[in-house]
C-alpha positions as CSV (number, residue, x, y, z in Angstrom):
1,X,31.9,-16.1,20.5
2,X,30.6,-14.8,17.3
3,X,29.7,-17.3,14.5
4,X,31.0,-17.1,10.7
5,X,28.4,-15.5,9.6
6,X,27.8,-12.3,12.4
7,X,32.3,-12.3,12.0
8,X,31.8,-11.8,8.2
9,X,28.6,-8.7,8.6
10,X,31.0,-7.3,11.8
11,X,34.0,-7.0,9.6
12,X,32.7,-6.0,6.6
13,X,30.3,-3.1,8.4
14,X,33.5,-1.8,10.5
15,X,35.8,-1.4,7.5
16,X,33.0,0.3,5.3
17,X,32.8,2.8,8.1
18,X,36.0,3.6,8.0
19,X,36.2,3.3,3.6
20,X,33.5,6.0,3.7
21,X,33.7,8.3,6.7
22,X,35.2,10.4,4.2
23,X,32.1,10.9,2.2
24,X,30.1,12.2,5.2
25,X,30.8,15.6,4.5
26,X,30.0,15.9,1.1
27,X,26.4,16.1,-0.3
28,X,24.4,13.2,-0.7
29,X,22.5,11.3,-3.8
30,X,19.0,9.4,-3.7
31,X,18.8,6.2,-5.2
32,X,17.1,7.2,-8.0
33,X,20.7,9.6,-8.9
34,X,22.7,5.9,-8.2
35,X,21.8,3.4,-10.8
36,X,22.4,5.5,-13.7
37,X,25.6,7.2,-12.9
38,X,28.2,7.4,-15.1
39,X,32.0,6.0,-14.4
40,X,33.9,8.6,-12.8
41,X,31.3,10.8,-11.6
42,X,29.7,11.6,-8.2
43,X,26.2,12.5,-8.1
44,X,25.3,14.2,-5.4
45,X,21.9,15.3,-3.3
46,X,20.0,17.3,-0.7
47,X,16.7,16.4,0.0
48,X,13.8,17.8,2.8
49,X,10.9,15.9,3.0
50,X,7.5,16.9,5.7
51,X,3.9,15.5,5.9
52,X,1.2,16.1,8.0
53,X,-2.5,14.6,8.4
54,X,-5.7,14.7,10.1
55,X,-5.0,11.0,11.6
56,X,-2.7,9.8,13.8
57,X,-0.9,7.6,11.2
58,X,0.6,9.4,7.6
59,X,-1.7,8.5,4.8
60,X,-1.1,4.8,3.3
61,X,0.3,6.2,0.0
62,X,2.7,9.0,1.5
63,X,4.6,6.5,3.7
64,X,5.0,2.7,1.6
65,X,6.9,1.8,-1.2
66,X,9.6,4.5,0.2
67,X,12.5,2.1,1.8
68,X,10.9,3.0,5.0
69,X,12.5,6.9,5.0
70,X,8.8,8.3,6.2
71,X,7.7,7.9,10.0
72,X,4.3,6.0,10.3
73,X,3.0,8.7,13.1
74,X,1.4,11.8,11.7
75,X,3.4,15.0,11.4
76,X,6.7,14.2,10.3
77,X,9.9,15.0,8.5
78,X,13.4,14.1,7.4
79,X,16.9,15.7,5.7
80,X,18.7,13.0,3.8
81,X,21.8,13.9,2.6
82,X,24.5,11.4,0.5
83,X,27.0,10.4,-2.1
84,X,27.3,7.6,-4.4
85,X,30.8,7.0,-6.7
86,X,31.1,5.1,-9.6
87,X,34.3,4.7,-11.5
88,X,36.7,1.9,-13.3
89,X,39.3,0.2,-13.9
90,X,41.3,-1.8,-16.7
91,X,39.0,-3.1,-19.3
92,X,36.3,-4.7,-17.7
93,X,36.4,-3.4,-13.8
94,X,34.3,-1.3,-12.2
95,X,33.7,0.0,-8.8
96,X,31.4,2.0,-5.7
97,X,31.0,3.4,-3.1
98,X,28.3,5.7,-0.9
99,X,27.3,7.3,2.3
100,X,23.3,7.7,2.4
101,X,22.8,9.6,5.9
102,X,19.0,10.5,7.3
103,X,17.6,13.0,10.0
104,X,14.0,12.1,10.6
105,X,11.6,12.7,13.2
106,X,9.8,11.1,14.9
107,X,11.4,8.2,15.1
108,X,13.6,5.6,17.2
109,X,17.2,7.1,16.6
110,X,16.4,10.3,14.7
111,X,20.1,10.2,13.0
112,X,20.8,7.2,11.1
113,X,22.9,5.7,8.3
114,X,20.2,4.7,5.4
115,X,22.6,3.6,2.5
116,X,26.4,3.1,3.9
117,X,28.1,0.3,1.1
118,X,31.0,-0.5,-1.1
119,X,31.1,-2.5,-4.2
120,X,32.6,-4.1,-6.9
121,X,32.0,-5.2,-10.4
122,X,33.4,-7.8,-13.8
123,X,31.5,-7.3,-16.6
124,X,27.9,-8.2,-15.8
125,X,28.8,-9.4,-12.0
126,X,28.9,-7.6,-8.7
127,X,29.7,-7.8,-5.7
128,X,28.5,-5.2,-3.0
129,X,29.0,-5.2,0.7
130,X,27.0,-3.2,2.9
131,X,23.3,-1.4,3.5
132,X,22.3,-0.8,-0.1
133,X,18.7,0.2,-1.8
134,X,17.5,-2.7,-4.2
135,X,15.1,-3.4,-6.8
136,X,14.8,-6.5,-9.1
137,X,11.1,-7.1,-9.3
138,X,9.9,-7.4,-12.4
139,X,7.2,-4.7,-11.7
140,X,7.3,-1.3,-12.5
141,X,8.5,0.2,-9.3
142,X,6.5,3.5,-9.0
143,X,3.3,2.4,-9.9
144,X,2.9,-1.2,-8.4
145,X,1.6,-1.7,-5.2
146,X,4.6,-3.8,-4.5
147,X,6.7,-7.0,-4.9
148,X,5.3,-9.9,-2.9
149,X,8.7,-11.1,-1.8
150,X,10.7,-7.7,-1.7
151,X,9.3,-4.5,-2.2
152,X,10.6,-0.5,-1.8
153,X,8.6,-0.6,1.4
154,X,11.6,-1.5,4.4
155,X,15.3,0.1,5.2
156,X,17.6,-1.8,3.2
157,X,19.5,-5.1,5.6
158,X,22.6,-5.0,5.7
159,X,23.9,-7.8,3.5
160,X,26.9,-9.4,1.4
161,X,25.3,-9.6,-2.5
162,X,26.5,-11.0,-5.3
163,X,24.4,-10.2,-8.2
164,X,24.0,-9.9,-11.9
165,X,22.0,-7.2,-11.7
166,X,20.9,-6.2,-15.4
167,X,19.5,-9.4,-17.9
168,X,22.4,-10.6,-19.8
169,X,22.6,-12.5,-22.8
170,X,24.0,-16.2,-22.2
171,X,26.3,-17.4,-24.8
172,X,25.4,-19.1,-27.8
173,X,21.7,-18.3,-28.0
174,X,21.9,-16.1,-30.6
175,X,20.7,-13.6,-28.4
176,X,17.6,-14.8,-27.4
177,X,18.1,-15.5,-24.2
178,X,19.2,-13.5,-20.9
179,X,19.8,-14.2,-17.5
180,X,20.1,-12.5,-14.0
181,X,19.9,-12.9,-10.2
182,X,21.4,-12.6,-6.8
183,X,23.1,-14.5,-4.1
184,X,22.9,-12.5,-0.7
185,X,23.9,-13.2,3.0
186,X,22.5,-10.0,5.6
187,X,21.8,-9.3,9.3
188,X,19.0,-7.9,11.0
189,X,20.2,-4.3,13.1
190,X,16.8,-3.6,14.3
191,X,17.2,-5.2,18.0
192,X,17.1,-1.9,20.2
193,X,14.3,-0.4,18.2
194,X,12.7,-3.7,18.6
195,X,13.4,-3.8,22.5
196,X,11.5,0.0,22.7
197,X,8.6,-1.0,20.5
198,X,7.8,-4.8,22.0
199,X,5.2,-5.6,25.2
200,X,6.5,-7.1,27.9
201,X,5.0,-10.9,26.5
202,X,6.4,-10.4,23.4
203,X,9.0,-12.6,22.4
204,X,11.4,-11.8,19.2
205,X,14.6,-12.6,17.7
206,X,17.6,-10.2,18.2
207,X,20.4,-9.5,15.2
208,X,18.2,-11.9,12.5
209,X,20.4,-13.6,9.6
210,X,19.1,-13.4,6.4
211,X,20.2,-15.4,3.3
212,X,18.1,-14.4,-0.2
213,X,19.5,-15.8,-3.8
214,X,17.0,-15.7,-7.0
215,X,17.4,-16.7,-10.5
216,X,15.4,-15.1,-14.0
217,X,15.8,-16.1,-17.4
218,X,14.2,-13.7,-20.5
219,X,13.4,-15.1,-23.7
220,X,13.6,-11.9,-25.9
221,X,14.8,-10.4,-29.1
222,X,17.8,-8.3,-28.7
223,X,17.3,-7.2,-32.0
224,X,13.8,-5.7,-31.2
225,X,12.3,-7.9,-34.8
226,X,10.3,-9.9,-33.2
227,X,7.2,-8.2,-30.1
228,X,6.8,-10.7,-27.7
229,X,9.0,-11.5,-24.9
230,X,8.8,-13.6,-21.6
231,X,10.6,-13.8,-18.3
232,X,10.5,-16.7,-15.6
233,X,12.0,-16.1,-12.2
234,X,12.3,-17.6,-8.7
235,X,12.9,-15.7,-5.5
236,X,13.9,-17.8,-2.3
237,X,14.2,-15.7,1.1
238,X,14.6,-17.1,4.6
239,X,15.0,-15.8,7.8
240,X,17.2,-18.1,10.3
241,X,20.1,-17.6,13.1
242,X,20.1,-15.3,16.2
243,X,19.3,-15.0,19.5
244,X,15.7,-15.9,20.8
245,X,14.4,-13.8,24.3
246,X,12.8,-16.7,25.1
247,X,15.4,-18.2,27.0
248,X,14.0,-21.6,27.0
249,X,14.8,-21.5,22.9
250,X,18.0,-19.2,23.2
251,X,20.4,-18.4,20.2
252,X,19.5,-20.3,17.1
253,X,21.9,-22.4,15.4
254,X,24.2,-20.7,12.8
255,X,27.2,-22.5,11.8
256,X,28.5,-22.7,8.3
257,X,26.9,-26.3,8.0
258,X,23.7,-24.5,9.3
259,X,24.1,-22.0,6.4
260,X,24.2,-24.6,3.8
261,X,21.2,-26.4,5.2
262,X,19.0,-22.8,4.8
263,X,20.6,-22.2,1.3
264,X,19.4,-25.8,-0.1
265,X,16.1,-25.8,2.4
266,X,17.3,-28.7,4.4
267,X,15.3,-29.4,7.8
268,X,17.7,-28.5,11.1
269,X,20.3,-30.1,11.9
270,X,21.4,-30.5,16.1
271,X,20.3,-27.6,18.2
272,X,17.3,-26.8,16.0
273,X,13.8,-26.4,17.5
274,X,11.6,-29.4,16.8
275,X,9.7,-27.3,14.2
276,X,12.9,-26.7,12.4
277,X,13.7,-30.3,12.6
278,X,10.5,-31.6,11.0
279,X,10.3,-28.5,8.1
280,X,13.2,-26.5,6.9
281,X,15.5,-24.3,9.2
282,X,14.2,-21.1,9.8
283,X,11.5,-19.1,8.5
284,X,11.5,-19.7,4.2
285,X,9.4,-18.1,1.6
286,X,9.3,-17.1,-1.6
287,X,8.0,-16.9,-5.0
288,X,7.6,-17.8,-8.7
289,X,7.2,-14.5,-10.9
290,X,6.0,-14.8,-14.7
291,X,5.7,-11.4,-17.3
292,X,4.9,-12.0,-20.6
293,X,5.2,-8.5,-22.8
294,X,4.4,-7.3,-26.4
295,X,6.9,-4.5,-26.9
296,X,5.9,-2.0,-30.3
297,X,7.9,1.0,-31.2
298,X,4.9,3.7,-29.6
299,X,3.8,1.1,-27.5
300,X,4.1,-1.8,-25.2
301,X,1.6,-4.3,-22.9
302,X,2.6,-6.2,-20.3
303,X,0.7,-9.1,-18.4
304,X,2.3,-10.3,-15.3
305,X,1.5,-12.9,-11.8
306,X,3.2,-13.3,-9.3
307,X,2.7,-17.1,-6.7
308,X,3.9,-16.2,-3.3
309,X,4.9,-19.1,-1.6
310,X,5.8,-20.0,1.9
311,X,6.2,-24.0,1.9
312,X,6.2,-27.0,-0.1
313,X,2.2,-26.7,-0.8
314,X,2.7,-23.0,-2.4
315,X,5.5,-24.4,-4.2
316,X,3.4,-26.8,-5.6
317,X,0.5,-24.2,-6.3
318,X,-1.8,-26.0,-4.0
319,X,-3.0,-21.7,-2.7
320,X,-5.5,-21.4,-5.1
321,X,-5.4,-18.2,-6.5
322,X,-3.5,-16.2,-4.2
323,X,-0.7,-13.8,-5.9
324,X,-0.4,-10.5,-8.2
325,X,-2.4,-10.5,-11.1
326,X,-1.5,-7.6,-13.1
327,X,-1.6,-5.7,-16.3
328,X,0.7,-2.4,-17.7
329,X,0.8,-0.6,-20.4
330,X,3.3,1.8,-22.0
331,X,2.5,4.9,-24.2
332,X,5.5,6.8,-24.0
333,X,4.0,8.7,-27.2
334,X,1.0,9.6,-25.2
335,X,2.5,12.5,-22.6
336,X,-0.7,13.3,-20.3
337,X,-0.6,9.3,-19.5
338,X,2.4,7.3,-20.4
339,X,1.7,4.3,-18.6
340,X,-0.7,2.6,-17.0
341,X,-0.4,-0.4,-14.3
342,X,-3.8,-2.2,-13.1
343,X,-3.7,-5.1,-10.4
344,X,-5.6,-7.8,-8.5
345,X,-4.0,-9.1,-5.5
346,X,-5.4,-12.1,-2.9
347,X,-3.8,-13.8,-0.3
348,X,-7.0,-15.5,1.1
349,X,-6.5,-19.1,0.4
350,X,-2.9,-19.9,2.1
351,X,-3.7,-23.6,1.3
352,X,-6.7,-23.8,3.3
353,X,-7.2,-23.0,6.9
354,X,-5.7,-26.0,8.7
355,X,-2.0,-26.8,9.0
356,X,-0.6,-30.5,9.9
357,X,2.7,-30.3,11.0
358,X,3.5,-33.7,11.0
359,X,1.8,-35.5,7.8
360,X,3.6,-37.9,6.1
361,X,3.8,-36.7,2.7
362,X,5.7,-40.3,1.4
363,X,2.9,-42.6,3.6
364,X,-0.2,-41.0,2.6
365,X,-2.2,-38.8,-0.2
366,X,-3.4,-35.4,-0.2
367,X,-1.5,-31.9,0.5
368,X,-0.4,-32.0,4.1
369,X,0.4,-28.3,4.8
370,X,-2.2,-25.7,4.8
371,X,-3.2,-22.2,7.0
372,X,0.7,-20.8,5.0
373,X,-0.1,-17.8,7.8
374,X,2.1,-15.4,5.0
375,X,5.0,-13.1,6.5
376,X,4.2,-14.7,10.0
377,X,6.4,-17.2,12.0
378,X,6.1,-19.0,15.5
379,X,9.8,-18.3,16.0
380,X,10.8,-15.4,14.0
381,X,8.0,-13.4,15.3
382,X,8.8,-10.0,13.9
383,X,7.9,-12.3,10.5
384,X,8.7,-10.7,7.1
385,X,9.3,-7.2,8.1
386,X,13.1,-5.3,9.7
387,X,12.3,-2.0,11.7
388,X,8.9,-3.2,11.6
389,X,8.3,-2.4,8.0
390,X,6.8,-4.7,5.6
391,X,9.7,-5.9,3.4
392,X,7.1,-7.2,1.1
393,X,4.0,-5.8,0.3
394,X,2.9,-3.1,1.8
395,X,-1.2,-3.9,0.8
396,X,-0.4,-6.5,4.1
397,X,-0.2,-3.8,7.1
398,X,3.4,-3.7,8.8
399,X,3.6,-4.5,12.4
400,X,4.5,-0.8,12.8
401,X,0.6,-0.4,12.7
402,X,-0.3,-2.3,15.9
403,X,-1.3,-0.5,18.7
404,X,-0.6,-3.1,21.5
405,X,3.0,-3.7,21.1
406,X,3.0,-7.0,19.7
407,X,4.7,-8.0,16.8
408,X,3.5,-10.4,13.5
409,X,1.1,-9.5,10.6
410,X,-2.4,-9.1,11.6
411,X,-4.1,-8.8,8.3
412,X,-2.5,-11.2,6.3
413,X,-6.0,-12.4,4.6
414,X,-6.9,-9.6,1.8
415,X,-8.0,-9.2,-1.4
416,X,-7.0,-5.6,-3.0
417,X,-7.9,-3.9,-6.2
418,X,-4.9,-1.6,-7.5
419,X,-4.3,1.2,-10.2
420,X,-1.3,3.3,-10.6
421,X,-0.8,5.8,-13.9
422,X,1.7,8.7,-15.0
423,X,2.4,11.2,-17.6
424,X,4.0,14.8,-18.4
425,X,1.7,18.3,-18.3
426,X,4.9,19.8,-19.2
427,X,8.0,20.0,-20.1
428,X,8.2,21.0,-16.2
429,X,5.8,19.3,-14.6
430,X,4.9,15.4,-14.2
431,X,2.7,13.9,-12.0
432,X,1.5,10.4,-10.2
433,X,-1.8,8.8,-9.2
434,X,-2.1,5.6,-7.0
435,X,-5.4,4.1,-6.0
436,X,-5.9,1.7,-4.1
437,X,-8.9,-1.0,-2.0
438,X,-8.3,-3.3,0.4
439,X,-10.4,-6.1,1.9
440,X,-9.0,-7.7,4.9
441,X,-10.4,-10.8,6.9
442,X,-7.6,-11.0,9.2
443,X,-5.6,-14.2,9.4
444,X,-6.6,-18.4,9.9
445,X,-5.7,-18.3,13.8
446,X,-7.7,-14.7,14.1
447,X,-10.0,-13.8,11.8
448,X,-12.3,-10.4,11.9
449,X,-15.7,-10.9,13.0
450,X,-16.3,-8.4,10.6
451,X,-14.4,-7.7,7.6
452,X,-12.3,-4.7,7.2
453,X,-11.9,-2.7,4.3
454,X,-10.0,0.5,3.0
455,X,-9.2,2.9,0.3
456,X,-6.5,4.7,0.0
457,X,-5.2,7.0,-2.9
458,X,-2.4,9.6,-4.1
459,X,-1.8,12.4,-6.2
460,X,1.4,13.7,-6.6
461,X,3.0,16.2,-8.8
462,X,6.9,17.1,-9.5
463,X,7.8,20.6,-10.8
464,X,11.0,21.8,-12.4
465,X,12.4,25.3,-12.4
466,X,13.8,26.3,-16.3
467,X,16.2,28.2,-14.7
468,X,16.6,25.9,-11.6
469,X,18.6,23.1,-12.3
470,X,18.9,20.2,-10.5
471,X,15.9,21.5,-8.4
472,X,13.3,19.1,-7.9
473,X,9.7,20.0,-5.9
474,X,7.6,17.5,-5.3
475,X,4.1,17.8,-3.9
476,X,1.6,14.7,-2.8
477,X,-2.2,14.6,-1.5
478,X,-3.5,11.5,-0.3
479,X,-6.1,10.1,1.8
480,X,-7.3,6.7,3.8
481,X,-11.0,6.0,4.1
482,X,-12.1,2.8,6.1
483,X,-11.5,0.6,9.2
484,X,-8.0,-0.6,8.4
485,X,-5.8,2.4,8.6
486,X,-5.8,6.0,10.9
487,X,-4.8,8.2,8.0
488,X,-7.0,10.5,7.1
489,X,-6.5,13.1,4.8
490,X,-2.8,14.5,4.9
491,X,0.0,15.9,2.4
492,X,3.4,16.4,1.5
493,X,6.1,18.1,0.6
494,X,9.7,17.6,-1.0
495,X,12.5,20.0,-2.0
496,X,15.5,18.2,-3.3
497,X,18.9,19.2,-5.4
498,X,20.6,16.8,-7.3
499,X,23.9,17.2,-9.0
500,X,26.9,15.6,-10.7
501,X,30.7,16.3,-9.6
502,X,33.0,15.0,-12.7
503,X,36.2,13.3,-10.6
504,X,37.1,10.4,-12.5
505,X,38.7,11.8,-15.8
């Protein structure tokens, strides 16, 4: 018998099928064609994407940061077609819809719905049910190397979200100050791809709950007088509920009072594993994000970091310097390069090596805690990842990339240098360059007897036709050199028409 929270994803998935079988017909919209949308229009888009390579893997940069739409093996391809509505009602009500569909090969299930949701919205609130492609980090979402906590890497769960998803000014600040976050609850549908892609010791969790919520406050200007601005946020994730294939653990427990205990971080209650009971139920983690920006008419720097947690001891920045460190800059003025992102990233201290399950934080001194083991977990063993793709940064290889069939993040100890910049040649043609190197030590329980390292980079380029409209092509190079990826040298191509159908006035 189904719990409240798999009734609640069941429903809500079977009458969203049926709200938007109509829309399967029609042509189909990226998510870049979504957020902007004007009320009352559908935007509509055909897109076909191929790679190939000299490796047996697609090149770092051609297949991360892309909501998980390009196939890890070498030699691969996809038609995504969709549609996305946006209209309103009365004075403040607004509403949408879309149907995201994706032919890809090779991959498990070569057909798939990417994007299927419905939502709806009250001034600066939202609610949207369904498989929908999300973005809050702070960071600039082309040119990072990614959100710790949740980056454009992974297919989008499944979820129930309440958001506000723009800042908004809270009352009686003058102005100054602006708010926004989420509140989600989602499900894992990964189970049969997990099923073909385990070895026979692995164990995993089928149909995963998910509950995420996160909270940001700006201190800013409206007005644009005064240059210096700063946003504070926290994201909380955690992974709990389903159904164990070790039998001797079984189906997790998931009640509404089990719910509550994962939304306030509350150790489990009865039924939970005896992990569970001493820690928190299920698998949490999370961060604290800071940006602090100087915004000038022509120009505009921004310094940002990023502390990735995964227990109390990361809460309480006991991880040494572990996070994003990173620096942007914005010369819209400047067209040959318009902005400019550098970045440090480390996850080698995790709190030290050792981890004591059962120190008493209220009977003696020091940290307790230690060897975090990010994106891993003994019972959610897939860790931080759904389809096996990273849902956080991609700079700490996916579980996609092992060989042997096991699941869990094997290089979780790195230290990465990162540069990403843009511009315009012309009025036609823009263009992207990501470069990238990694360090990798492994993790605490299985470290490299010899470190790893890699460099990867992209160049890509978009042209568009005067007399073409709506005609995007987009071209890419990139290649992998060192011991941590099979990429090799590869490229790719993308041919994609987008489009606006006026149906709301």
């Amino acid at each position: 018998m189904f719990t409240f929270a798999q009734t609640i994803i069941h429903s809500v998935m079977k009458r969203l099928r049926l709200l938007l079988a109509g829309l399967i017909c029609l042509n189909m919209t990226n998510s870049q064609a979504q957020t902007n949308t004007p009320s009352g229009i559908l935007s509509y888009n055909i897109e076909a994407f191929g790679s190939a390579g000299s490796g047996d893997y697609t090149p770092f940069w051609i297949v991360s940061n892309r909501f998980g739409l390009v196939p890890l093996e070498s030699g691969n391809g996809y038609l995504r077609t969709g549609a996305f509505y946006n209209g309103i009602f009365g004075r403040d009500f607004y509403w949408g819809a879309g149907v995201d569909l994706v032919g890809v090969a090779p991959r498990y299930k070569n057909v798939y719905i990417h994007q299927v949701y419905a939502e709806i919205g009250f001034q600066a609130l939202l609610l949207s049910i369904g498989s929908k492609e999300r973005y809050t980090s702070l960071w600039d979402k082309r040119l990072s190397s990614g959100d710790m906590v949740l980056s454009p890497n992974a297919r989008p769960i499944p979820e129930i979200n309440l958001s506000m998803t723009s800042f908004t000014v809270i009352p009686f600040t003058g102005g100054w100050a602006q708010v926004k976050g989420d509140f989600a609850l989602g499900r894992s549908f990964d189970t049969g791809y997990l099923e073909q892609f385990v070895n026979d010791k692995q164990v995993y969790n089928k149909e995963t709950l998910w509950h995420h919520k996160s909270l940001y406050l700006r201190v800013k200007d409206t007005k644009n007088d005064f240059p210096l601005s700063f946003a504070f946020g926290v994201q909380h994730w955690a992974q709990w509920g389903g159904t164990s294939t070790d039998p001797k653990i079984g189906k997790h427990p998931q009640s509404l009072k089990d719910f509550m205990r994962v939304v306030v971080g509350k150790e489990g209650g009865e039924g939970a594993s005896v992990s569970d009971s001493i820690n928190v139920l299920g698998n949490h983690y999370g961060s604290y994000d800071f940006k602090l920006s100087f915004i000038r008419e022509n120009w505009a720097v921004h310094a940002y970091h990023q502390r990735y947690f995964e227990d109390k001891s990361g809460m309480e920045f006991k991880n040494g310097f572990d996070g994003i460190w990173g620096i942007q800059a914005d010369l819209p003025r400047f067209s040959w390069v318009q902005k400019i992102v550098f970045e440090f990233f480390d996850t080698r201290n995790q709190t030290g090596p050792m981890h004591f399950i059962d120190f008493d934080r209220d009977k003696y001194s020091g940290l307790g805690g230690g060897n975090d083991n990010y994106y891993n977990n003994g019972e959610y063993t897939t860790g931080t990842s759904y389809f096996n793709r990273s849902l956080g940064s991609p700079l700490l290889p996916s579980p996609e990339y092992n060989t042997d069939g096991s699941l869990g993040f094997k290089n979780n100890r790195i230290r990465s240098w990162h540069m990403g910049f843009e511009g315009v040649l012309s009025s036609q043609v823009d263009y992207r360059v990501l470069v990238t190197a990694i360090n990798s030590w492994g993790t605490y329980n299985r470290p490299f007897l010899n470190r790893k390292n890699n460099g990867s980079g992209l160049i890509e380029i978009t042209y568009r036709h005067p007399r073409l409209s709506g005609w995007f092509f987009t071209g890419a190079f990139s290649a992998d050199k060192g011991s941590m990826f099979d990429g090799g040298i590869g490229f790719s191509l993308c041919v994609a028409k987008r489009g606006l159908f006026n149906v709301g006035r």
